[in-house]
The first five atom37 places (N, CA, C, CB, O) and aatype in JSON, in Angstrom:
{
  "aatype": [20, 20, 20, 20, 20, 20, 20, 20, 20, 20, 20, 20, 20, 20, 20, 20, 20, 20, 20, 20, 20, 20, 20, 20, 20, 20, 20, 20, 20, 20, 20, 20, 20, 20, 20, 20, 20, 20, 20, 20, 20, 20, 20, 20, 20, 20, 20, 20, 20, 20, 20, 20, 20, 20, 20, 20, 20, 20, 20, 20, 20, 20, 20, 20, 20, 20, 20, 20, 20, 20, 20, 20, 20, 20, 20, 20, 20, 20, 20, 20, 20, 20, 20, 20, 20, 20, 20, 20, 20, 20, 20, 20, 20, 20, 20, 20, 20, 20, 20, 20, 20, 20, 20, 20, 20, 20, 20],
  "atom_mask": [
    [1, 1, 1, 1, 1],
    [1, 1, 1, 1, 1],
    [1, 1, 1, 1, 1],
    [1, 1, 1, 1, 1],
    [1, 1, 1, 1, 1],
    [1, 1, 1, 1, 1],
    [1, 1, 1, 1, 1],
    [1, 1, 1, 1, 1],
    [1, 1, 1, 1, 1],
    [1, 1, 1, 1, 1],
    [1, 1, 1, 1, 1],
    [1, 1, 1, 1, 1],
    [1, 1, 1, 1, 1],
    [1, 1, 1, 1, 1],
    [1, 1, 1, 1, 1],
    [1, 1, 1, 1, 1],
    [1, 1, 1, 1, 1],
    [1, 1, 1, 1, 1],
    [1, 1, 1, 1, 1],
    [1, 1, 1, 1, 1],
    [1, 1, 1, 1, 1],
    [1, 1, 1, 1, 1],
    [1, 1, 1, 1, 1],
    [1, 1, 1, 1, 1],
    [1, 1, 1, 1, 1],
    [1, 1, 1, 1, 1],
    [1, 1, 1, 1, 1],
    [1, 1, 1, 1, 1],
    [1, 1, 1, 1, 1],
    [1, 1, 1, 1, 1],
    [1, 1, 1, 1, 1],
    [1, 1, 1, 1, 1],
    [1, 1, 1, 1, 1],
    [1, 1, 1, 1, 1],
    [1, 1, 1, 1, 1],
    [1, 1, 1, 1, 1],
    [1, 1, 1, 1, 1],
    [1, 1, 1, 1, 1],
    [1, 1, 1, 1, 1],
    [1, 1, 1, 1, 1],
    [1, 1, 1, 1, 1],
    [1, 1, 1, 1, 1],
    [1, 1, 1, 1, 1],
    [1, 1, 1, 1, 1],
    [1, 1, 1, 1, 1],
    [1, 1, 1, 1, 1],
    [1, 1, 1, 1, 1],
    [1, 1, 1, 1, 1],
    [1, 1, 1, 1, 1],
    [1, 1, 1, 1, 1],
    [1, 1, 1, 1, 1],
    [1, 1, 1, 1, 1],
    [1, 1, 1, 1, 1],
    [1, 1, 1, 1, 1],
    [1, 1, 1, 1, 1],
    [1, 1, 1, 1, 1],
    [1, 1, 1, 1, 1],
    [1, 1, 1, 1, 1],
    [1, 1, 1, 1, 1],
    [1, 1, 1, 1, 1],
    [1, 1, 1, 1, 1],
    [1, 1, 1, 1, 1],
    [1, 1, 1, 1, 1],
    [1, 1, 1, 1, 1],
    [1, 1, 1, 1, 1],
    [1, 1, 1, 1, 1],
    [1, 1, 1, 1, 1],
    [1, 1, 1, 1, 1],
    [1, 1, 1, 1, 1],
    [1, 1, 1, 1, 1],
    [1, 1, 1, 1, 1],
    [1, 1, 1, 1, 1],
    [1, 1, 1, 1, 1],
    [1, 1, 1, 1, 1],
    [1, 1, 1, 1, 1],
    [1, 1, 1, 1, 1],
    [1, 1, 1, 1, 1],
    [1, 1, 1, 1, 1],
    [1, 1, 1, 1, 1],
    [1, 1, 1, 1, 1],
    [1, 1, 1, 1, 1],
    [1, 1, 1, 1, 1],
    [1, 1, 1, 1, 1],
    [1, 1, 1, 1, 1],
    [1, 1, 1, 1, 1],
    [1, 1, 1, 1, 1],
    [1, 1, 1, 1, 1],
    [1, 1, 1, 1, 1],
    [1, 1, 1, 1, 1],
    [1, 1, 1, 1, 1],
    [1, 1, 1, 1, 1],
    [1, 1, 1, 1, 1],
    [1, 1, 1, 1, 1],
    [1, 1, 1, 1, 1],
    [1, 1, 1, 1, 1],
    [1, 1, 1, 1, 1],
    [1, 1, 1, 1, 1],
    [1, 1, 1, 1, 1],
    [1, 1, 1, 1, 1],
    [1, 1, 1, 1, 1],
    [1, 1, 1, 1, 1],
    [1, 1, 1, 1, 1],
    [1, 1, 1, 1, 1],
    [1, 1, 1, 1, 1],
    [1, 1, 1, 1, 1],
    [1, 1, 1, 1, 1],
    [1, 1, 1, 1, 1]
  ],
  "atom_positions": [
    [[87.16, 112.53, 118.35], [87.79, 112.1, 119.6], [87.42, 113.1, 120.69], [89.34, 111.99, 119.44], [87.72, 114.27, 120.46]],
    [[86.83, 112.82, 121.81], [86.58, 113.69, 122.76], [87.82, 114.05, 123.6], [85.53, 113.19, 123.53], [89.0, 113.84, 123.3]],
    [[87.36, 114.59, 124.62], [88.29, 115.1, 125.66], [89.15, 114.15, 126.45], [87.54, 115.8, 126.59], [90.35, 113.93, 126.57]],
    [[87.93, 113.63, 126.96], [88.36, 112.43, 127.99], [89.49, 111.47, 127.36], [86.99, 111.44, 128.36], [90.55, 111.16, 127.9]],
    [[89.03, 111.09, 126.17], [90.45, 110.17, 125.37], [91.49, 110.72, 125.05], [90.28, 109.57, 124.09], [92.43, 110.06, 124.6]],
    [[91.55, 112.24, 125.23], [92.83, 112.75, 125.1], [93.54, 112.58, 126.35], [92.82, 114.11, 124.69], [94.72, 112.23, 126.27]],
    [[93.17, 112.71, 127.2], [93.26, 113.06, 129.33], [93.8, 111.52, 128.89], [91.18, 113.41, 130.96], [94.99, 111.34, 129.12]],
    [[93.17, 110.56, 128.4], [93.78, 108.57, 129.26], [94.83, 108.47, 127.89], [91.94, 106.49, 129.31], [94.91, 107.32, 127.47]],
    [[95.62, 109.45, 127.15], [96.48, 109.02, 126.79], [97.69, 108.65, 127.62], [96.6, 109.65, 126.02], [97.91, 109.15, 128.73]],
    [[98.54, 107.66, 126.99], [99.69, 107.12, 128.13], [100.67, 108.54, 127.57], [100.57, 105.03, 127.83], [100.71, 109.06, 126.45]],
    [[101.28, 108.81, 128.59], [102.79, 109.7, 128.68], [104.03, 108.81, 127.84], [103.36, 109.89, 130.62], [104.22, 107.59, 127.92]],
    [[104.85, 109.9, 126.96], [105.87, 108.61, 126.55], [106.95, 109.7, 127.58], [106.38, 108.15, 124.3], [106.66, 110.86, 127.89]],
    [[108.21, 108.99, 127.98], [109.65, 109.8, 127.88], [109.86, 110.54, 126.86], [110.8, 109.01, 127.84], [109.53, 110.27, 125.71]],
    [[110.36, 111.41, 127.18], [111.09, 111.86, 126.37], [112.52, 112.69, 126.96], [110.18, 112.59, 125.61], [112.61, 113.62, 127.76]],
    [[113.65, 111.84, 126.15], [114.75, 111.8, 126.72], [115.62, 112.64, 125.42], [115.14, 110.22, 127.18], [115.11, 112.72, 124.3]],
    [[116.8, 113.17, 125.68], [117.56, 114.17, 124.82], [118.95, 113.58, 124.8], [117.53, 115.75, 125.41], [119.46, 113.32, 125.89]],
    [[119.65, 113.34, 123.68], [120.53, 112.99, 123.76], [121.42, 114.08, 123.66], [120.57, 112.12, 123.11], [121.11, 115.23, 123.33]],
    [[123.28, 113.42, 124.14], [124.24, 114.5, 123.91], [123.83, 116.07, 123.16], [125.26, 113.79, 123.04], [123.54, 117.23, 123.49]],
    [[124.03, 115.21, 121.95], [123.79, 116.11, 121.01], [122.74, 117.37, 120.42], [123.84, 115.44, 120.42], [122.73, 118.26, 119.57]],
    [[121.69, 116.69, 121.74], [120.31, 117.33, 121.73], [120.48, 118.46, 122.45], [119.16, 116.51, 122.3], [120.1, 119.57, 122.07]],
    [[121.01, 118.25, 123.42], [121.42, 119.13, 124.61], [121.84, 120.16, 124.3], [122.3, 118.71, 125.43], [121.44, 121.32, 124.44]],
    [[123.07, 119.5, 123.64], [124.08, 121.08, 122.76], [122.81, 122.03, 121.91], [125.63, 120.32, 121.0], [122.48, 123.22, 122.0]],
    [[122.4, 121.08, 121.2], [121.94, 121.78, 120.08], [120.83, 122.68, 120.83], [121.37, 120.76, 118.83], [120.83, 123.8, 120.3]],
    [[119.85, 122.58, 121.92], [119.01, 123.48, 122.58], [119.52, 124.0, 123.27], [118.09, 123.17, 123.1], [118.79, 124.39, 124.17]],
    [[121.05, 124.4, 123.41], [121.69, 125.03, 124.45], [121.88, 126.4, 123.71], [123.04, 124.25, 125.0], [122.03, 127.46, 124.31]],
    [[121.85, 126.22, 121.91], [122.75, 127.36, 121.1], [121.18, 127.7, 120.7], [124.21, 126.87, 119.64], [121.31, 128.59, 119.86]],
    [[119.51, 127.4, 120.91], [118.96, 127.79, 119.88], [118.45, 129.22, 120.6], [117.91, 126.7, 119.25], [118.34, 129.25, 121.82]],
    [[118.2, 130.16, 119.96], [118.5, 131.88, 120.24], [116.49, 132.59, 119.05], [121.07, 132.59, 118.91], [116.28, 132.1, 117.94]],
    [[116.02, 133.08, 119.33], [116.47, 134.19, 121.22], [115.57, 132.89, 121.95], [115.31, 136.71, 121.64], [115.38, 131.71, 121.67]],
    [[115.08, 133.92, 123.19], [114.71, 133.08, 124.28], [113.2, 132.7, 123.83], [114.85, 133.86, 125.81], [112.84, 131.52, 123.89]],
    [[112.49, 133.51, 123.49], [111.41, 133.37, 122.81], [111.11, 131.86, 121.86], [111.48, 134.59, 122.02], [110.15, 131.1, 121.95]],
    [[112.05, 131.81, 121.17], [112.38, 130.29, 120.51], [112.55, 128.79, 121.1], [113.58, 130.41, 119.97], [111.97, 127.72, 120.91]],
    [[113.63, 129.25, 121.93], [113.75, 128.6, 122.64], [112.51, 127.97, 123.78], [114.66, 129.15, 122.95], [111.98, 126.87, 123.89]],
    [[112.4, 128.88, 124.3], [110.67, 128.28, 125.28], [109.78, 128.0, 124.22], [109.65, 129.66, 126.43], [108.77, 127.6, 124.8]],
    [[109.56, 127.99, 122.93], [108.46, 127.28, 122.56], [109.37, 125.92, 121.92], [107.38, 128.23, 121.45], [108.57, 125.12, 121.43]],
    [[110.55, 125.54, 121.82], [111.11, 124.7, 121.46], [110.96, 123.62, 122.47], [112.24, 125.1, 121.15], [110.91, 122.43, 122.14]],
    [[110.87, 124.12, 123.95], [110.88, 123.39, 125.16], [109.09, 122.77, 124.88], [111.3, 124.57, 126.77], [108.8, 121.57, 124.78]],
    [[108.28, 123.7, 124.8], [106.76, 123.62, 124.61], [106.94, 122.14, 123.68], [105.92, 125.22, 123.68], [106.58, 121.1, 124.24]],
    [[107.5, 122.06, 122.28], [107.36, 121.37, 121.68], [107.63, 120.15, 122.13], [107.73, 121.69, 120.89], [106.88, 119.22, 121.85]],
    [[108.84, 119.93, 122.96], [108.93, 118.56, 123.44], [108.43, 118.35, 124.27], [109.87, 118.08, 123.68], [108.48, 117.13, 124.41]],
    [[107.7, 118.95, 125.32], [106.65, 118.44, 125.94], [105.21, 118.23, 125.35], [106.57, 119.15, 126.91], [104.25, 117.66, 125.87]],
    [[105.31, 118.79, 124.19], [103.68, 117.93, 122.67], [104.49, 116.58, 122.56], [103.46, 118.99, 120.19], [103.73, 115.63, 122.71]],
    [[105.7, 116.24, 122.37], [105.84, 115.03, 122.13], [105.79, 114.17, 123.15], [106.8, 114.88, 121.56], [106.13, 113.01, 122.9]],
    [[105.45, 114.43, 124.23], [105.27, 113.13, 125.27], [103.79, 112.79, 124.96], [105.52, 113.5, 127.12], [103.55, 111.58, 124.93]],
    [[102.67, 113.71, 124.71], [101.84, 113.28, 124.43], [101.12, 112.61, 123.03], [101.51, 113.97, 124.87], [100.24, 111.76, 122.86]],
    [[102.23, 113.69, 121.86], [101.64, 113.41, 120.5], [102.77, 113.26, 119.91], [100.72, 114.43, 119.81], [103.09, 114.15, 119.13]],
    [[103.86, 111.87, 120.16], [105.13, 111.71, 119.16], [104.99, 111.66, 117.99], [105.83, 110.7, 119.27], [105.98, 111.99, 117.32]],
    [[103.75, 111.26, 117.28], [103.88, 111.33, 115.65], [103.37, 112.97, 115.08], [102.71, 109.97, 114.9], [102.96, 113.29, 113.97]],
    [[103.54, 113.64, 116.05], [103.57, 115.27, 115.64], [103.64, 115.88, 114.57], [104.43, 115.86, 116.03], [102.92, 116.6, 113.88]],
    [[105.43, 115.13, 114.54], [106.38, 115.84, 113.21], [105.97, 114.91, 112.16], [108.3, 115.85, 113.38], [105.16, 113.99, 112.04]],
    [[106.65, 115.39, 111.59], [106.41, 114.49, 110.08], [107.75, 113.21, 109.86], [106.55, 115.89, 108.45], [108.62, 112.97, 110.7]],
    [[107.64, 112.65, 108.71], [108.74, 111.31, 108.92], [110.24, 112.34, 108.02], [107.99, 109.22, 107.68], [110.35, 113.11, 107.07]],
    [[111.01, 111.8, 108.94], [112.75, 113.09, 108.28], [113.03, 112.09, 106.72], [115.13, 112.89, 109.98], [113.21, 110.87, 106.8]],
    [[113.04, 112.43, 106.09], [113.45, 111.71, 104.94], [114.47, 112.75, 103.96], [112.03, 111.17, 104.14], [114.07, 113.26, 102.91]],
    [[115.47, 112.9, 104.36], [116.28, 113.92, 103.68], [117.06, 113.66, 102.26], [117.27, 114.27, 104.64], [117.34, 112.5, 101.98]],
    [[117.36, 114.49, 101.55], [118.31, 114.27, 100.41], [119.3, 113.73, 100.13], [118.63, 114.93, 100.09], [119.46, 113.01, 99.15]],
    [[120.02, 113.98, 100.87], [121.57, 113.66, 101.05], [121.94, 112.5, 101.88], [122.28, 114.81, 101.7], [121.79, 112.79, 103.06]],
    [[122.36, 111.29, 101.72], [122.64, 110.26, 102.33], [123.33, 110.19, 103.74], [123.26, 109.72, 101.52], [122.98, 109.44, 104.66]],
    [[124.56, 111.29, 103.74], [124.71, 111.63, 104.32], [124.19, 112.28, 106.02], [124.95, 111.8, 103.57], [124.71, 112.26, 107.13]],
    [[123.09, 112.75, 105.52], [122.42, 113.42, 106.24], [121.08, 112.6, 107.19], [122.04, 114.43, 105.29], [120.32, 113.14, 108.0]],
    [[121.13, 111.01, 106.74], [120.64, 110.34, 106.93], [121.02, 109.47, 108.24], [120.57, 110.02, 105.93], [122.11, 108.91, 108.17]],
    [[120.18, 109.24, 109.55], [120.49, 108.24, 110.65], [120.56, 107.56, 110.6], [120.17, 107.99, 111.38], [120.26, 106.92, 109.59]],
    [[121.17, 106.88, 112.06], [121.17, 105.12, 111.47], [119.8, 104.95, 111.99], [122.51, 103.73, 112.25], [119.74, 103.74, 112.19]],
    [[118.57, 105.51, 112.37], [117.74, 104.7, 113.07], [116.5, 105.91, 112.78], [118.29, 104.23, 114.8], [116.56, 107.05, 113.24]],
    [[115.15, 105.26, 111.73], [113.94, 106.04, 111.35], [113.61, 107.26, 112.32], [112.71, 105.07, 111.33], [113.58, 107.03, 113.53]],
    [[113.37, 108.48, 111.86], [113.02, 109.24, 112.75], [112.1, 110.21, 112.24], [114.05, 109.71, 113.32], [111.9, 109.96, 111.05]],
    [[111.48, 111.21, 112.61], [110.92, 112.2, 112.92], [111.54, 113.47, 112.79], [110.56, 112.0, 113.93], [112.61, 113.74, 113.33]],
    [[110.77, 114.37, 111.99], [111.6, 115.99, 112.4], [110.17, 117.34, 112.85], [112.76, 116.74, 110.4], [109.08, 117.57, 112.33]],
    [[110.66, 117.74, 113.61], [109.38, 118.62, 114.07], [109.97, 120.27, 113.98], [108.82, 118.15, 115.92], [111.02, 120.54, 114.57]],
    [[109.3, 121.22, 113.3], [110.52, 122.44, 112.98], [109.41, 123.6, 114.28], [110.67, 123.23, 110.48], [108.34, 123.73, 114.87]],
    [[110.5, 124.03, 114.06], [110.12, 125.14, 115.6], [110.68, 126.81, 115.01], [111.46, 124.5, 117.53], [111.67, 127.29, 115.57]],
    [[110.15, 127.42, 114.13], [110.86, 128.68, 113.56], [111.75, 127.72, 112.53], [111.87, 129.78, 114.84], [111.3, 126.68, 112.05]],
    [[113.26, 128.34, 112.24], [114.21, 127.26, 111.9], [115.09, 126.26, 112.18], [114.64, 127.51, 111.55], [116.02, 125.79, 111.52]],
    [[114.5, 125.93, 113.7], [114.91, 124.79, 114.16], [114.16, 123.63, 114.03], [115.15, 124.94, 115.26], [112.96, 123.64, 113.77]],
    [[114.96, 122.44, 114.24], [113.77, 121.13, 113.88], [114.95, 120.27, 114.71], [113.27, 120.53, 111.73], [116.16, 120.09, 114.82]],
    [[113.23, 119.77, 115.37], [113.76, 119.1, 116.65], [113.77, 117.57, 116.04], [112.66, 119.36, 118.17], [112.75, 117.31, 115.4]],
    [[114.91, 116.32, 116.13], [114.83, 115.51, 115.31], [114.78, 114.51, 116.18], [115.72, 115.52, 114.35], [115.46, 114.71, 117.19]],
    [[114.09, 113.28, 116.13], [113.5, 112.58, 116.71], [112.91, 110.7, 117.01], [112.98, 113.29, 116.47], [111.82, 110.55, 116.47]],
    [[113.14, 110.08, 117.34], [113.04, 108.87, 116.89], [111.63, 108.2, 118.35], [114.95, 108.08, 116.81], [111.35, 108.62, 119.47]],
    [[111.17, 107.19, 117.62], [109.95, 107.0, 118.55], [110.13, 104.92, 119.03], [108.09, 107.58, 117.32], [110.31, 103.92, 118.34]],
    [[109.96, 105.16, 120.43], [110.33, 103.7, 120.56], [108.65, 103.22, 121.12], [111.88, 103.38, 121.88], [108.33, 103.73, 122.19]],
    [[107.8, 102.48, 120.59], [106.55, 102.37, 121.01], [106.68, 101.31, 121.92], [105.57, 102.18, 119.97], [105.96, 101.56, 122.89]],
    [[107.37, 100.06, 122.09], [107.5, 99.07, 123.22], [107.91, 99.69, 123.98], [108.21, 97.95, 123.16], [107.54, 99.21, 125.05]],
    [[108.75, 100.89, 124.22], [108.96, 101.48, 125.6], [108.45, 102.67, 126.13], [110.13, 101.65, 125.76], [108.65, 103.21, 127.22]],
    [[107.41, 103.13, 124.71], [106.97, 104.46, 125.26], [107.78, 105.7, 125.33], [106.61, 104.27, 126.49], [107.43, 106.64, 126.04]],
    [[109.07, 105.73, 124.47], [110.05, 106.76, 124.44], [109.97, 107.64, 123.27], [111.35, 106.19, 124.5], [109.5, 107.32, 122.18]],
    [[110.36, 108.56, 123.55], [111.08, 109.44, 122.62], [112.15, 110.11, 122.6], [110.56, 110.16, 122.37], [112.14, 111.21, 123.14]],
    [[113.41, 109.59, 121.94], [114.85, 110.03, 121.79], [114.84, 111.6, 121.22], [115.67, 108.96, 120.69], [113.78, 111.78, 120.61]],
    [[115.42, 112.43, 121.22], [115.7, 113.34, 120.74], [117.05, 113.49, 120.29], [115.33, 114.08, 121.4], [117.96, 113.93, 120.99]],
    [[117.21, 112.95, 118.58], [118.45, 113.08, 118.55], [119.47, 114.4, 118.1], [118.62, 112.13, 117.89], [120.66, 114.41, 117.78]],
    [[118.68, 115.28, 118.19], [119.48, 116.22, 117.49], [118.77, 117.46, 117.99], [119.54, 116.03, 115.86], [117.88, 116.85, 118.57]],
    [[118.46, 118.81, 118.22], [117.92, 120.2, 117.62], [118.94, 120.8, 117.33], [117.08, 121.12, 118.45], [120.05, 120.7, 117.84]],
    [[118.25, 122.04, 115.7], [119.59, 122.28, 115.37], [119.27, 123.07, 114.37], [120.51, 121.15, 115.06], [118.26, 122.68, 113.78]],
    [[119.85, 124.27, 113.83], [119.23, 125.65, 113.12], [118.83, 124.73, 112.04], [120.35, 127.16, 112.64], [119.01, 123.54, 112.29]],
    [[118.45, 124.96, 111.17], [117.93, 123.98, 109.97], [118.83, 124.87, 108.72], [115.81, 123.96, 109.72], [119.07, 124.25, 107.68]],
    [[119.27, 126.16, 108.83], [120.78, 126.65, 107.94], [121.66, 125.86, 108.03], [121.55, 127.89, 108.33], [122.27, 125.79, 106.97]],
    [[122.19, 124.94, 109.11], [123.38, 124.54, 108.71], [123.54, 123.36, 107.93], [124.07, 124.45, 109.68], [122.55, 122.65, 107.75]],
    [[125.22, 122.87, 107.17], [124.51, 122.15, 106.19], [123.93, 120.53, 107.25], [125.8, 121.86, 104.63], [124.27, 120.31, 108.42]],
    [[123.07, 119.66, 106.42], [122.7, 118.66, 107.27], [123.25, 117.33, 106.63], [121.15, 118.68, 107.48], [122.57, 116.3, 106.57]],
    [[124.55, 117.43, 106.15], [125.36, 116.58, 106.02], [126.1, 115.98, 107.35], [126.14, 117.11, 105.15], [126.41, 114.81, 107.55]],
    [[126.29, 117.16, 108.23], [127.04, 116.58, 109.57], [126.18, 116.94, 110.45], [128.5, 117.09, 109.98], [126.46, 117.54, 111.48]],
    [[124.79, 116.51, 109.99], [123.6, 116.05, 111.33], [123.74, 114.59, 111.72], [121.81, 116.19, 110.83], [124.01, 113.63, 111.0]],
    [[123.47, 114.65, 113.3], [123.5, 113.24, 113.57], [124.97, 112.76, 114.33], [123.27, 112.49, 112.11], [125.0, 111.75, 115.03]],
    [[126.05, 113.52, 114.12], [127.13, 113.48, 114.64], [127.32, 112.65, 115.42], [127.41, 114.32, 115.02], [127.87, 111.69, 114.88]],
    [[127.1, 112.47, 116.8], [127.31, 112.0, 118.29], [126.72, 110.83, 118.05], [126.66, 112.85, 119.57], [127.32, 109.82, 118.43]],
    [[125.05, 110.63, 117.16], [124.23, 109.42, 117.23], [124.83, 108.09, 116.27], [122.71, 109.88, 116.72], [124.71, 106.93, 116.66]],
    [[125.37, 108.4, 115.17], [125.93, 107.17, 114.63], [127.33, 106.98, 115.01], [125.82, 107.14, 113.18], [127.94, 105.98, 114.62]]
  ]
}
């Protein structure tokens, strides 16, 4: 793939929910944080980045297919809408805590 076809890719949104917000509000130090920001601006251009979230625990599971992209031990979690060109961000969030009560705000 050359250059030029990277340059005429389309831009998606990328939008953060509640919960997203919080969660990049607590991620520490600052250093982390600005490449956490870096990362969601790779996803306007390259949403299938991360890999597909397929977790253990049922629990821990969305109501709606997504994406997880890890940044140090954060992982930015993610869902991709291709008819609209979006990307939700439903969650960032230390990846220590347990991920039974990930997803909170979204289901």
């Amino acid at each position: 793939m050359g250059h030029r076809e990277l340059d005429d890719r389309a831009e998606y949104e990328v939008q953060l929910t509640d919960e997203a917000v919080y969660g990049l509000a607590e991620v520490m130090p600052d250093v982390v944080y600005q490449r956490v920001n870096e990362m969601l601006s790779v996803l306007a251009t390259f949403p299938r980045y991360g890999e597909e979230y397929d977790p253990y625990y049922e629990a821990a599971r969305p109501s709606v297919p997504c994406r997880v992209l890890f940044v140090g031990r954060y992982g930015i979690y993610y869902a991709i809408d291709e008819e609209r060109q979006k990307v939700t961000v439903l969650a960032i969030e230390d990846s220590r805590r347990d991920p039974r009560n990930r997803f909170r705000v979204v289901d």
